[in-house]
N, CA, C and O atoms as a Tripos MOL2 file, in Angstrom:
@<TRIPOS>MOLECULE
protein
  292   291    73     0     0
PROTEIN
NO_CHARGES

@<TRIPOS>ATOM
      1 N         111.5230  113.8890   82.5670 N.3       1 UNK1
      2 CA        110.8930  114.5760   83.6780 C.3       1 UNK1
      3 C         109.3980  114.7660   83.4200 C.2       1 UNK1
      4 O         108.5660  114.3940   84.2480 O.2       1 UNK1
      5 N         108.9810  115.4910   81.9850 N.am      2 UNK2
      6 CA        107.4550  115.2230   82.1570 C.3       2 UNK2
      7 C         106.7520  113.9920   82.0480 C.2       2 UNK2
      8 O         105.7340  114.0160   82.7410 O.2       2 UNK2
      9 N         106.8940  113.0870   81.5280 N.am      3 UNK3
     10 CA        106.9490  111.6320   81.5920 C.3       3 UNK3
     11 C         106.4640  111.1520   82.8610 C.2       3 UNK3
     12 O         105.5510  110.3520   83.0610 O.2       3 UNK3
     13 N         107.3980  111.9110   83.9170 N.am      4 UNK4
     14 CA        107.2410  111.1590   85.3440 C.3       4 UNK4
     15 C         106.1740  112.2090   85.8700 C.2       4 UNK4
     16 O         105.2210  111.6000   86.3570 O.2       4 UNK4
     17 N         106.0400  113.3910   85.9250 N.am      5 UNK5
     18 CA        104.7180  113.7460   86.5390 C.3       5 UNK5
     19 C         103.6120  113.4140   85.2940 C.2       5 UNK5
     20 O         102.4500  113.2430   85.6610 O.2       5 UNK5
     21 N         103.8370  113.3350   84.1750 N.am      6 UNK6
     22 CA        102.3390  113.0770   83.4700 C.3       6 UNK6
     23 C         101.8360  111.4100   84.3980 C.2       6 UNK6
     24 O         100.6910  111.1530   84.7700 O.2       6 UNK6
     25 N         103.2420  110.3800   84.6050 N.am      7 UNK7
     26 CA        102.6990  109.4560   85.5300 C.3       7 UNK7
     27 C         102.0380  109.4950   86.7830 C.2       7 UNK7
     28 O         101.1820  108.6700   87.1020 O.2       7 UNK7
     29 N         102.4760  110.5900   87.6250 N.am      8 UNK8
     30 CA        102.6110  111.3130   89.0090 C.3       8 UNK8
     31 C         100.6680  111.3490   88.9000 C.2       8 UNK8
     32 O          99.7380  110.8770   89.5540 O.2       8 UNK8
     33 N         100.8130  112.1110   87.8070 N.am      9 UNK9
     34 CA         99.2730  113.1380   87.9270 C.3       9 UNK9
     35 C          98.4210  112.4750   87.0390 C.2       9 UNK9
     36 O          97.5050  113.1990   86.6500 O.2       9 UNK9
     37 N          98.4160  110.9450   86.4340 N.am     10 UNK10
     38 CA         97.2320  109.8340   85.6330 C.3      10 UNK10
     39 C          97.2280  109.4100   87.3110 C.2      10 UNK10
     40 O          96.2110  109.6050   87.9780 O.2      10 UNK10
     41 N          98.4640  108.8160   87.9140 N.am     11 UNK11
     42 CA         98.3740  107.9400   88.9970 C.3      11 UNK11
     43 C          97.1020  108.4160   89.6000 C.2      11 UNK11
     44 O          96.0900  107.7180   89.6710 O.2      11 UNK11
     45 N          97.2320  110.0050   90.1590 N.am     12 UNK12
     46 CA         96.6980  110.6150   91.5530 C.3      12 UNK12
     47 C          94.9450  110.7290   90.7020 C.2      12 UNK12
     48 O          93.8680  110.4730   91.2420 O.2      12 UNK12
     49 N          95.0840  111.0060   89.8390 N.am     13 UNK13
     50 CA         93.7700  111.5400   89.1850 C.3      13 UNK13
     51 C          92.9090  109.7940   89.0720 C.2      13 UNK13
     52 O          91.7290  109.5650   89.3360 O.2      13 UNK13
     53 N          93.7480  108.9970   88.6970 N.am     14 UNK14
     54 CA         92.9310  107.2140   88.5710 C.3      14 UNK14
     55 C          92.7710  107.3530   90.4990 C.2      14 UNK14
     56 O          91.6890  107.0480   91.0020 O.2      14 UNK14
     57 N          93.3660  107.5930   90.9560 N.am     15 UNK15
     58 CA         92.9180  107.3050   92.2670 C.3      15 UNK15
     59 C          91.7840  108.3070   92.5620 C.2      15 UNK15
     60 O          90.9710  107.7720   93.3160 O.2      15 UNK15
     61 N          91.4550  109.5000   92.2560 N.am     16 UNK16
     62 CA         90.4320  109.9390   92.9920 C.3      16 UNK16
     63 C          89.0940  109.6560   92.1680 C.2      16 UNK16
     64 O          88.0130  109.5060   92.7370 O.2      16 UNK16
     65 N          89.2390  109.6010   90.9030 N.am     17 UNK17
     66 CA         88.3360  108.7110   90.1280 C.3      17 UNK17
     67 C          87.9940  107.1800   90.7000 C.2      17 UNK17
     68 O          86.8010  106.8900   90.6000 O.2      17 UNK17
     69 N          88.4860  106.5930   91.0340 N.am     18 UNK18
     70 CA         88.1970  105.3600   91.5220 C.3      18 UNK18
     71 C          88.2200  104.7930   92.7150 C.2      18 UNK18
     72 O          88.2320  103.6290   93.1160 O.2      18 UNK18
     73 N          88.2260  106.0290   93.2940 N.am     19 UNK19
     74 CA         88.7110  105.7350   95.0920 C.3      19 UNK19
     75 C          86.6760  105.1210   95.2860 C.2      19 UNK19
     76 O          86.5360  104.4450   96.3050 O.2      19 UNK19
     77 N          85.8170  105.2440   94.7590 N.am     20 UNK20
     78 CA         84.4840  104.6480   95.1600 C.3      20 UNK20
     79 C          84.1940  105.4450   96.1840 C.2      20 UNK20
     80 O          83.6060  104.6990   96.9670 O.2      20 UNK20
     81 N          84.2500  106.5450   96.6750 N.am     21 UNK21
     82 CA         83.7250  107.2440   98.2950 C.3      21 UNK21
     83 C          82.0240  107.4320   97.5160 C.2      21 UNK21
     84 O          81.7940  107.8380   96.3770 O.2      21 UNK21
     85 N          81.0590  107.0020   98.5250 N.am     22 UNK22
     86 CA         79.7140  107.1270   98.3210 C.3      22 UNK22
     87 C          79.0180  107.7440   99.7970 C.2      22 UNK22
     88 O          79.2190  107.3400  100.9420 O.2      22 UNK22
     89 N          78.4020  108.5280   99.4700 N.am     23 UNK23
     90 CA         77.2500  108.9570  100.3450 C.3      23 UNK23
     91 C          75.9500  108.0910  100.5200 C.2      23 UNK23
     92 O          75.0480  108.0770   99.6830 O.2      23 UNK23
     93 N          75.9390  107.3370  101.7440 N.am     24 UNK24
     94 CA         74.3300  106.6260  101.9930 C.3      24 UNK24
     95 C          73.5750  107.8780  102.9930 C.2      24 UNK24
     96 O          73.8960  108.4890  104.0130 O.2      24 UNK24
     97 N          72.3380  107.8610  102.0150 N.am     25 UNK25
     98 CA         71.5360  108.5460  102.5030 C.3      25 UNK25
     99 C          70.8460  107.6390  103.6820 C.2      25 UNK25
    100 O          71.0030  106.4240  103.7980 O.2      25 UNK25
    101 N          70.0060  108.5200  104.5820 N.am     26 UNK26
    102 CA         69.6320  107.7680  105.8810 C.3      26 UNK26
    103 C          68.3580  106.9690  105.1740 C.2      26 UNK26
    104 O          68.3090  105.8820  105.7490 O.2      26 UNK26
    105 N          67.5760  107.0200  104.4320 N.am     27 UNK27
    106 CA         66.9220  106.0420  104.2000 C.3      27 UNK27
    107 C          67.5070  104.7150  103.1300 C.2      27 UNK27
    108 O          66.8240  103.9270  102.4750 O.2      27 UNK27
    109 N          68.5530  104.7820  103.2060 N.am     28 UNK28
    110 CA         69.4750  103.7690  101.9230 C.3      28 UNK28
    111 C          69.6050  103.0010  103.0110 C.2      28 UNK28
    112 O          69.4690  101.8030  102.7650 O.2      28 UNK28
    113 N          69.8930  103.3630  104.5000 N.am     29 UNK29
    114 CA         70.6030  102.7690  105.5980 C.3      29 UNK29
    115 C          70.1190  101.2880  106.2100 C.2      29 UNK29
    116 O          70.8080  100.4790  106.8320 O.2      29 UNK29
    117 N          68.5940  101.1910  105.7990 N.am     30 UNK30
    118 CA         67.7660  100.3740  106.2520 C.3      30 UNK30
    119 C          68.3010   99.1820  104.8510 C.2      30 UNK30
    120 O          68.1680   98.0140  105.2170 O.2      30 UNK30
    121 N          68.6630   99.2750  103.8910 N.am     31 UNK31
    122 CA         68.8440   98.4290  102.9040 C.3      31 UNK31
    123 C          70.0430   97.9860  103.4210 C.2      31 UNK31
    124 O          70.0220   96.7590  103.5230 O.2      31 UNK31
    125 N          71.1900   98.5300  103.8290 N.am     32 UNK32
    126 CA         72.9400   97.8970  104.4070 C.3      32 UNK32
    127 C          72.7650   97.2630  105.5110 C.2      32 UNK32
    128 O          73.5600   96.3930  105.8660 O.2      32 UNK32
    129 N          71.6710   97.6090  106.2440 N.am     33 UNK33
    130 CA         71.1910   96.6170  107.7000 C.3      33 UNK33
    131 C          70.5570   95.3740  107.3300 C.2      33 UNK33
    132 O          70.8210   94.5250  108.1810 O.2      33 UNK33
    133 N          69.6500   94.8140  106.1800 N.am     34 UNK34
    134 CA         68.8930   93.7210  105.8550 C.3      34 UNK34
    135 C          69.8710   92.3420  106.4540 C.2      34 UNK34
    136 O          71.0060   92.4620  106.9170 O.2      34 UNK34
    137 N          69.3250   91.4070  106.3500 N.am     35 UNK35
    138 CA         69.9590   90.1760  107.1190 C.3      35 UNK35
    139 C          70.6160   89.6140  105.5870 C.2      35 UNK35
    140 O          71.0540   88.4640  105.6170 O.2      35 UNK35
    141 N          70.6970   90.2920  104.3800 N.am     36 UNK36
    142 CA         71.3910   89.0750  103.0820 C.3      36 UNK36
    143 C          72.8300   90.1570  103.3470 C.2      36 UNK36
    144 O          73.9000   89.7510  102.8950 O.2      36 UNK36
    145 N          72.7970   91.6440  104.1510 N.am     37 UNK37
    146 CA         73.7890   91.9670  103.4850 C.3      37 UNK37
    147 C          75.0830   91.4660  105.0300 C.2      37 UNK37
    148 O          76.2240   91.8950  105.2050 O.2      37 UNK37
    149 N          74.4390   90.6430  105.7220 N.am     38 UNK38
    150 CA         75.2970   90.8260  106.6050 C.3      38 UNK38
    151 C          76.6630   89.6880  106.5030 C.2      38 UNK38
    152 O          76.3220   88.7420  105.7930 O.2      38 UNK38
    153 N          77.9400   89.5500  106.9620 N.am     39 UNK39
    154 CA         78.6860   88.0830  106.0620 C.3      39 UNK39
    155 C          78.7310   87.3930  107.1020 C.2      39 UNK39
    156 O          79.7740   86.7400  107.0540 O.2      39 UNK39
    157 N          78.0300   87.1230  108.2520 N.am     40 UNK40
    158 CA         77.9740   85.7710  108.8360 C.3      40 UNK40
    159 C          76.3850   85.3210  108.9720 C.2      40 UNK40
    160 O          75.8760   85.0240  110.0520 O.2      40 UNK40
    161 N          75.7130   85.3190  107.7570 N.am     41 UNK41
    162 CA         74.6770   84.6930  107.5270 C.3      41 UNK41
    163 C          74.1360   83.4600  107.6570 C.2      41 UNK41
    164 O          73.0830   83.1190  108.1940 O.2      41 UNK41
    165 N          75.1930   82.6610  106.9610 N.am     42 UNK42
    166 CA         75.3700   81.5600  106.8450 C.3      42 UNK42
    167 C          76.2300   80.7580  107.8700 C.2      42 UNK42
    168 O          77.3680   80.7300  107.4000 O.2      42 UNK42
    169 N          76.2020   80.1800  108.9040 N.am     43 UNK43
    170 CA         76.2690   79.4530  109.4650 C.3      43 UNK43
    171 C          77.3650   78.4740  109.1090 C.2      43 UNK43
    172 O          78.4760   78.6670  109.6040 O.2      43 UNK43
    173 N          77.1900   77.5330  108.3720 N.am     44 UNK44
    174 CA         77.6660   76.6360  107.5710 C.3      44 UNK44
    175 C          78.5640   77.1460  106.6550 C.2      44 UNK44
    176 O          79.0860   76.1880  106.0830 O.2      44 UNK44
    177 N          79.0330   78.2860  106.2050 N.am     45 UNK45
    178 CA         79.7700   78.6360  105.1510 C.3      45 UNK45
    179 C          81.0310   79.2650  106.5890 C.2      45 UNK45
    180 O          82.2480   79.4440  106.5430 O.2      45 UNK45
    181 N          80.0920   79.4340  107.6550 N.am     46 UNK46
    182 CA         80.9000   80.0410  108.7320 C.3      46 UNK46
    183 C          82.4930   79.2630  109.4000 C.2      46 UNK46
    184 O          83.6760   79.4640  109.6710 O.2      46 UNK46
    185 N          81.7690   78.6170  109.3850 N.am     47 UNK47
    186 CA         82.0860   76.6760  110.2280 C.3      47 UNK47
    187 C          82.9000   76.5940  109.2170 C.2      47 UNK47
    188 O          84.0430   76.8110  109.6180 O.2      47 UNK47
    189 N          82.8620   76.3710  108.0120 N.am     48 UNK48
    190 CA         83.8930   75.3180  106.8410 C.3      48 UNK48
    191 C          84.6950   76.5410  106.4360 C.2      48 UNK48
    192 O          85.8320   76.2630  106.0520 O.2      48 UNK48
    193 N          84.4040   77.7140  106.4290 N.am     49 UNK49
    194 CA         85.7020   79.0860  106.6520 C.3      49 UNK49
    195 C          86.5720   79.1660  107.4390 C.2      49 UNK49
    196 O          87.7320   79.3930  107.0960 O.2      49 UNK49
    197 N          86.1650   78.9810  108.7920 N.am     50 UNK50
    198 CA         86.9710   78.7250  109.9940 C.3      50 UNK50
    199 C          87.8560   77.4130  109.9500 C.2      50 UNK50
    200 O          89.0460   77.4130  110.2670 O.2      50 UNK50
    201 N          87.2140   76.3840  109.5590 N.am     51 UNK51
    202 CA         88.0920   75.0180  109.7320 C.3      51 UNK51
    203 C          89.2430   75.1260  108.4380 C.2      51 UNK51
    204 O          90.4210   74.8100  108.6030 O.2      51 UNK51
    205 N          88.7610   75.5640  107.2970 N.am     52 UNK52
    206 CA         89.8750   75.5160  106.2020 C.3      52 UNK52
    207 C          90.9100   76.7240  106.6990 C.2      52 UNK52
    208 O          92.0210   76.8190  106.1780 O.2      52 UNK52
    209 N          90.5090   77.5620  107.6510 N.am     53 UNK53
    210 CA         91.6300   78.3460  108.2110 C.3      53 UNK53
    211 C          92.6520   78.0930  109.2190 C.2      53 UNK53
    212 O          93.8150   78.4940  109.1740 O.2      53 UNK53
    213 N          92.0540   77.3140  110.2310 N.am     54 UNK54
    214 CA         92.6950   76.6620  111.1040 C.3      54 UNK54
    215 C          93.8760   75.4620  110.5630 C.2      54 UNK54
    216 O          94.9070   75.0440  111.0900 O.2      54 UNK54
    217 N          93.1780   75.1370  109.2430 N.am     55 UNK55
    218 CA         93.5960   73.2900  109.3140 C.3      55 UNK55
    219 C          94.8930   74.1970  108.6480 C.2      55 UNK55
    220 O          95.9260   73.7770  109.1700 O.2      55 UNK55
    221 N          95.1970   75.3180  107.6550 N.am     56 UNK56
    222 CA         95.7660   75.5960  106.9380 C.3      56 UNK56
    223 C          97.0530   76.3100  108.0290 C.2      56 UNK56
    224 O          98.2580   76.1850  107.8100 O.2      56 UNK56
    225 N          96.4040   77.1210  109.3120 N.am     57 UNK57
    226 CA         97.3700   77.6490  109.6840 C.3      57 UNK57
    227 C          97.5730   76.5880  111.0440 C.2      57 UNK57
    228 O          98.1500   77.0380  112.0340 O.2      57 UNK57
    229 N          97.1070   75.2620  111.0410 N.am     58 UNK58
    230 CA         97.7230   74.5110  112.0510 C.3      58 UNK58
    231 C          97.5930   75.2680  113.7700 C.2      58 UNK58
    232 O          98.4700   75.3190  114.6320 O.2      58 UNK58
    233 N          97.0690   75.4580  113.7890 N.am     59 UNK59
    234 CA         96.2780   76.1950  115.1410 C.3      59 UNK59
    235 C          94.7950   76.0170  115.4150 C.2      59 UNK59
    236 O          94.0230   75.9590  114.4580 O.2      59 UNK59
    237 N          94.3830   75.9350  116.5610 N.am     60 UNK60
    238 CA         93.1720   75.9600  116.6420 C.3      60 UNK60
    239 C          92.7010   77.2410  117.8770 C.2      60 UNK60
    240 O          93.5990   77.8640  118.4430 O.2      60 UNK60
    241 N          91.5010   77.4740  118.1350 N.am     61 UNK61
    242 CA         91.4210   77.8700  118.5020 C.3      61 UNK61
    243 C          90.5900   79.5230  117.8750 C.2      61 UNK61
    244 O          90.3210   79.6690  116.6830 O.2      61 UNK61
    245 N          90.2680   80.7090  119.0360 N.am     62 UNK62
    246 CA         89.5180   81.5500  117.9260 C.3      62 UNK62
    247 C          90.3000   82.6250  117.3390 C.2      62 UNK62
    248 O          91.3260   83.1030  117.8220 O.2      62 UNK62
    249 N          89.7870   82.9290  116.3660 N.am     63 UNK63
    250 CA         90.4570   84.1090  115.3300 C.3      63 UNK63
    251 C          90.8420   85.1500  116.1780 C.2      63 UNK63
    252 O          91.6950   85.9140  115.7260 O.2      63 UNK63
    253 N          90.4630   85.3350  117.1710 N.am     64 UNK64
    254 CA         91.0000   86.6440  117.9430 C.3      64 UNK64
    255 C          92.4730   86.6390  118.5780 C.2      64 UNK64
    256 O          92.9430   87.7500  118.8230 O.2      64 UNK64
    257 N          93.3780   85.3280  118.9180 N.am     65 UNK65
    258 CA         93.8910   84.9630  119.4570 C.3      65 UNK65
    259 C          95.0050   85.0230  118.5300 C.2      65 UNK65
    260 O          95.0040   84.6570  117.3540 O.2      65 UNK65
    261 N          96.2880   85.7050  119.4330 N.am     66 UNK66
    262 CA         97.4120   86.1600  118.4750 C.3      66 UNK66
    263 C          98.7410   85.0910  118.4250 C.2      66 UNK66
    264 O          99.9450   85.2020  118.1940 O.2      66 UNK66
    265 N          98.0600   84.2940  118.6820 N.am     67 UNK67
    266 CA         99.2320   83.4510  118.5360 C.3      67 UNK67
    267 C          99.0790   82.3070  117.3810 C.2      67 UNK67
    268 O          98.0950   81.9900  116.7120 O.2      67 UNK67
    269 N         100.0940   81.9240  117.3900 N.am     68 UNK68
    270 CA        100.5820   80.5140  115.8330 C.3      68 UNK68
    271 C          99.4820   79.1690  116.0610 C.2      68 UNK68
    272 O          98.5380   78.4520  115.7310 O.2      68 UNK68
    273 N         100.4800   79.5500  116.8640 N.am     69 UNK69
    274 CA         99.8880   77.6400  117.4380 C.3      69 UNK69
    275 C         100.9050   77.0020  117.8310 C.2      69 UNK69
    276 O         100.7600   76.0600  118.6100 O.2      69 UNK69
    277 N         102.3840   77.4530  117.2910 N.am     70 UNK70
    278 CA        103.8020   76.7710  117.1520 C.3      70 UNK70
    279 C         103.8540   76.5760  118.4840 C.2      70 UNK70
    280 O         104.3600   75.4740  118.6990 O.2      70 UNK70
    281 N         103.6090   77.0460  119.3170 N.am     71 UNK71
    282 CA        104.1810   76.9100  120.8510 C.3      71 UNK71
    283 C         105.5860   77.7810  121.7170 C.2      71 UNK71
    284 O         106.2380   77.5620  122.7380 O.2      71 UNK71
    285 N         105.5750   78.8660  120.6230 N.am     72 UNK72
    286 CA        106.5320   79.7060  120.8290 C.3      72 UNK72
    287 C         106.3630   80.6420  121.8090 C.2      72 UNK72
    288 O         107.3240   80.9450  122.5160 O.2      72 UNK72
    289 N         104.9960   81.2880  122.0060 N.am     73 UNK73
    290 CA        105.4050   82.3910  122.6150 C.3      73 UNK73
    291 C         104.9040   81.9510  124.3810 C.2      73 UNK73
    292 O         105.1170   82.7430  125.2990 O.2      73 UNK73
@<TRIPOS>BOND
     1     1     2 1
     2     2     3 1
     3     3     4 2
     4     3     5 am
     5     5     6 1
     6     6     7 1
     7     7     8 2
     8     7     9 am
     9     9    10 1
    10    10    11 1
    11    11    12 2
    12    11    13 am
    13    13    14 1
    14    14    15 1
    15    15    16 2
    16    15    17 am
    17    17    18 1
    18    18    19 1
    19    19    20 2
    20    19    21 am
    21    21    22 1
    22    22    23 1
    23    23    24 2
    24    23    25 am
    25    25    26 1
    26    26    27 1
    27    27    28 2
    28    27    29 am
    29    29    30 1
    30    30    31 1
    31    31    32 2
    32    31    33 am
    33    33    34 1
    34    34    35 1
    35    35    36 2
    36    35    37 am
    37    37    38 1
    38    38    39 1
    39    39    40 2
    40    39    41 am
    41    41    42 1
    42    42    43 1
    43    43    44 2
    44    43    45 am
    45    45    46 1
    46    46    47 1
    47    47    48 2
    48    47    49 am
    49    49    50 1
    50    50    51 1
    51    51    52 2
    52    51    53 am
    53    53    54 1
    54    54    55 1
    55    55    56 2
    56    55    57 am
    57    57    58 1
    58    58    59 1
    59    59    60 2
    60    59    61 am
    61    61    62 1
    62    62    63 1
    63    63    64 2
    64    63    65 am
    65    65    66 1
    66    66    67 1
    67    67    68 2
    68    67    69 am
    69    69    70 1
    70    70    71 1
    71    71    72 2
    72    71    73 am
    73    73    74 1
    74    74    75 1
    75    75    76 2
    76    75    77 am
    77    77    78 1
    78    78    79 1
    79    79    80 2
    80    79    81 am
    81    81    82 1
    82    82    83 1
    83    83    84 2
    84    83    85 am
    85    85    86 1
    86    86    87 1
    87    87    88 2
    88    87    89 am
    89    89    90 1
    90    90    91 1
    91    91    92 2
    92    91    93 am
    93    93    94 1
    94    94    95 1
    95    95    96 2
    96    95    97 am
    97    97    98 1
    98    98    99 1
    99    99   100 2
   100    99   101 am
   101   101   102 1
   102   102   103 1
   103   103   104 2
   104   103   105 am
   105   105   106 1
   106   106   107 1
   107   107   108 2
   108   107   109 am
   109   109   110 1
   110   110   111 1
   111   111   112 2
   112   111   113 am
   113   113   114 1
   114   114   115 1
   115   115   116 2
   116   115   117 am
   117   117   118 1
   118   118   119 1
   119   119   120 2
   120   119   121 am
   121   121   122 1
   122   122   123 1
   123   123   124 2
   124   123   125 am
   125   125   126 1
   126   126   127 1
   127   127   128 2
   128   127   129 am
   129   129   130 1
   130   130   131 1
   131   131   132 2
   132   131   133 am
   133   133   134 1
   134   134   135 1
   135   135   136 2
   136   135   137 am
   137   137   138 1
   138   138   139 1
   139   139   140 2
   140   139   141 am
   141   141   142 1
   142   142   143 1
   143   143   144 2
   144   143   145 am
   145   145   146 1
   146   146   147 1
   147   147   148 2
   148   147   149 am
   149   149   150 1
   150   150   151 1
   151   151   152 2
   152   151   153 am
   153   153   154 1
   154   154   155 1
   155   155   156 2
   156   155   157 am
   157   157   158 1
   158   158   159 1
   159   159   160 2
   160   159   161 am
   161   161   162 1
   162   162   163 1
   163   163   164 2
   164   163   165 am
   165   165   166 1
   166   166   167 1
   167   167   168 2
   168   167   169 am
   169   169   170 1
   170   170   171 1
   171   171   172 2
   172   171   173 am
   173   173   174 1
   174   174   175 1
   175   175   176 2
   176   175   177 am
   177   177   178 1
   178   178   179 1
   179   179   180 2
   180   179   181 am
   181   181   182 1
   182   182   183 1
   183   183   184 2
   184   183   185 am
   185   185   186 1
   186   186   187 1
   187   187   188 2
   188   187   189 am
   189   189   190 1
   190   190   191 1
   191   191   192 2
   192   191   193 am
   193   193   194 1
   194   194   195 1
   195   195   196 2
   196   195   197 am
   197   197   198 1
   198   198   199 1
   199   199   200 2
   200   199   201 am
   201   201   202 1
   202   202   203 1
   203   203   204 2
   204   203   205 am
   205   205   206 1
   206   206   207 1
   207   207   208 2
   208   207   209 am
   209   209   210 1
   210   210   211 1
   211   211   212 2
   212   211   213 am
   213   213   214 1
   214   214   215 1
   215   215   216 2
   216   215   217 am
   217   217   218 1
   218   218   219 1
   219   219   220 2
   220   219   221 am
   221   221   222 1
   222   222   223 1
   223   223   224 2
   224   223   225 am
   225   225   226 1
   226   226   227 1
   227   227   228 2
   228   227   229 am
   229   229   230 1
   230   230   231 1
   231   231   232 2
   232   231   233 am
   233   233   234 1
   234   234   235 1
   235   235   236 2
   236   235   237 am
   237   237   238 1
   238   238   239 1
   239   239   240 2
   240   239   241 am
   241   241   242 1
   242   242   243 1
   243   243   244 2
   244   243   245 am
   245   245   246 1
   246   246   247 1
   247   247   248 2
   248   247   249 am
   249   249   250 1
   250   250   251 1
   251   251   252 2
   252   251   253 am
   253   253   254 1
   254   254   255 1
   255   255   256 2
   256   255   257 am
   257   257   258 1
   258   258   259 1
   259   259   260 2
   260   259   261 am
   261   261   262 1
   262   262   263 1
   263   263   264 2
   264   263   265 am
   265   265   266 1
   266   266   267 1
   267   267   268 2
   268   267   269 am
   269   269   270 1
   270   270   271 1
   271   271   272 2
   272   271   273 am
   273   273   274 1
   274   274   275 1
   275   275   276 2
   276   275   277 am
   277   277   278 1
   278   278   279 1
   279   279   280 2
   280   279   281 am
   281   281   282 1
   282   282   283 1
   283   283   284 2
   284   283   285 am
   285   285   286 1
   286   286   287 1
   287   287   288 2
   288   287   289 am
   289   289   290 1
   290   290   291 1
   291   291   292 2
@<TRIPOS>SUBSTRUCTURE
     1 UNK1         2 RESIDUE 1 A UNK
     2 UNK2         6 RESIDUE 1 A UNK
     3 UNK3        10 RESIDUE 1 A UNK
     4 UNK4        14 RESIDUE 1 A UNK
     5 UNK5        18 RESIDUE 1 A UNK
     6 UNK6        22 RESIDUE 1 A UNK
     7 UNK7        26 RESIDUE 1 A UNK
     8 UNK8        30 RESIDUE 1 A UNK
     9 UNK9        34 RESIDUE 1 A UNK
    10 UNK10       38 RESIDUE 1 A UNK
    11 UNK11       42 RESIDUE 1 A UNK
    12 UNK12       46 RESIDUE 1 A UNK
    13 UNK13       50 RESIDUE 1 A UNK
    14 UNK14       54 RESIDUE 1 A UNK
    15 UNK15       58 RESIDUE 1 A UNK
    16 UNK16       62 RESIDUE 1 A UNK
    17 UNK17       66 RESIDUE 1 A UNK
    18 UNK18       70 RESIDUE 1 A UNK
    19 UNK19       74 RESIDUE 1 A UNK
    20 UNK20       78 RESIDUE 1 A UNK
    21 UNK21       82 RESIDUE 1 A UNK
    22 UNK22       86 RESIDUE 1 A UNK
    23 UNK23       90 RESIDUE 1 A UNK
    24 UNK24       94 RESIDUE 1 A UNK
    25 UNK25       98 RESIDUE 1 A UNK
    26 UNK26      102 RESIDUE 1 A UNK
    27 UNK27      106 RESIDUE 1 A UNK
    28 UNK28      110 RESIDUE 1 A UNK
    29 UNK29      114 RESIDUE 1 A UNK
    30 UNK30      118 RESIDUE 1 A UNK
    31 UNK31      122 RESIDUE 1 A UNK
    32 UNK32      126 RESIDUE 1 A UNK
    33 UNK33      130 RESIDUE 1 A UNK
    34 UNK34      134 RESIDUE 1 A UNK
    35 UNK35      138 RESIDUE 1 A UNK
    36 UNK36      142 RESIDUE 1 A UNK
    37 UNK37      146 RESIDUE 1 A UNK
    38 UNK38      150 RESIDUE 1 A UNK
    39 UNK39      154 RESIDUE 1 A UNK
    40 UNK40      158 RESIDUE 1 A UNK
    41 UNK41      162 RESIDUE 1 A UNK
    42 UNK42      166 RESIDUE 1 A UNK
    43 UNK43      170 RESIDUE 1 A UNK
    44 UNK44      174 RESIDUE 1 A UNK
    45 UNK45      178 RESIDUE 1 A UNK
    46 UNK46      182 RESIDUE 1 A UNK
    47 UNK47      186 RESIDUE 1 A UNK
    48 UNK48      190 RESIDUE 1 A UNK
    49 UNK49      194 RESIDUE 1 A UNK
    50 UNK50      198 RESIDUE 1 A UNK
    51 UNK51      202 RESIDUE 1 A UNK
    52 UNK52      206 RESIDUE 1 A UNK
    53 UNK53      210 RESIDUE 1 A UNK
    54 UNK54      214 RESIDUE 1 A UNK
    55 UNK55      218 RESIDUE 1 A UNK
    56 UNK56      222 RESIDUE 1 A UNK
    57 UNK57      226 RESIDUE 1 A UNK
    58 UNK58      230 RESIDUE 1 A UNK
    59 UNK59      234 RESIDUE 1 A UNK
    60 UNK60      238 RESIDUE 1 A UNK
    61 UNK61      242 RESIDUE 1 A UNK
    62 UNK62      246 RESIDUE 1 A UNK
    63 UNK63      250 RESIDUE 1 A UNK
    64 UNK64      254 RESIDUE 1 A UNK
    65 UNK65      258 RESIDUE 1 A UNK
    66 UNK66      262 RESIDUE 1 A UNK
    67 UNK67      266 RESIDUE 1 A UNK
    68 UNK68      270 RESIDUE 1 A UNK
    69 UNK69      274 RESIDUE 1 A UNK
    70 UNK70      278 RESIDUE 1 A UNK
    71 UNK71      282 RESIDUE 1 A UNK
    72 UNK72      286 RESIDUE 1 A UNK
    73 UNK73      290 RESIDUE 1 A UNK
């Protein structure tokens, strides 16, 4: 039994230790807006992301779209 809460209470305590919650201050804010931090920068990394996704899930069409491709629904 103590065994299992000494596990209970490393578990909960590694989680609030490592949960990462950060405060951006309003002038930090202008650094998370810059154009390197944004992830469709690249164009080309865009395009060959999308196609190795499609070719893999055999569908085409855009990511928003909830269907397979199978022709099921």
């Amino acid at each position: 039994m103590k065994r299992k809460l000494l596990s209970l209470l490393s578990t909960v305590g590694a989680a609030l230790v490592f949960s990462g919650c950060q405060n951006v201050e309003p002038w930090e804010k202008g650094l998370l807006a810059d154009y390197t931090m944004r992830a469709d920068r690249d164009a080309m990394h865009d395009t060959m992301s999308e196609h190795i996704y499609f070719s893999r899930e055999a569908s085409s069409g855009g990511r928003g779209v909830g269907a397979s491709g199978c022709g099921c629904n």
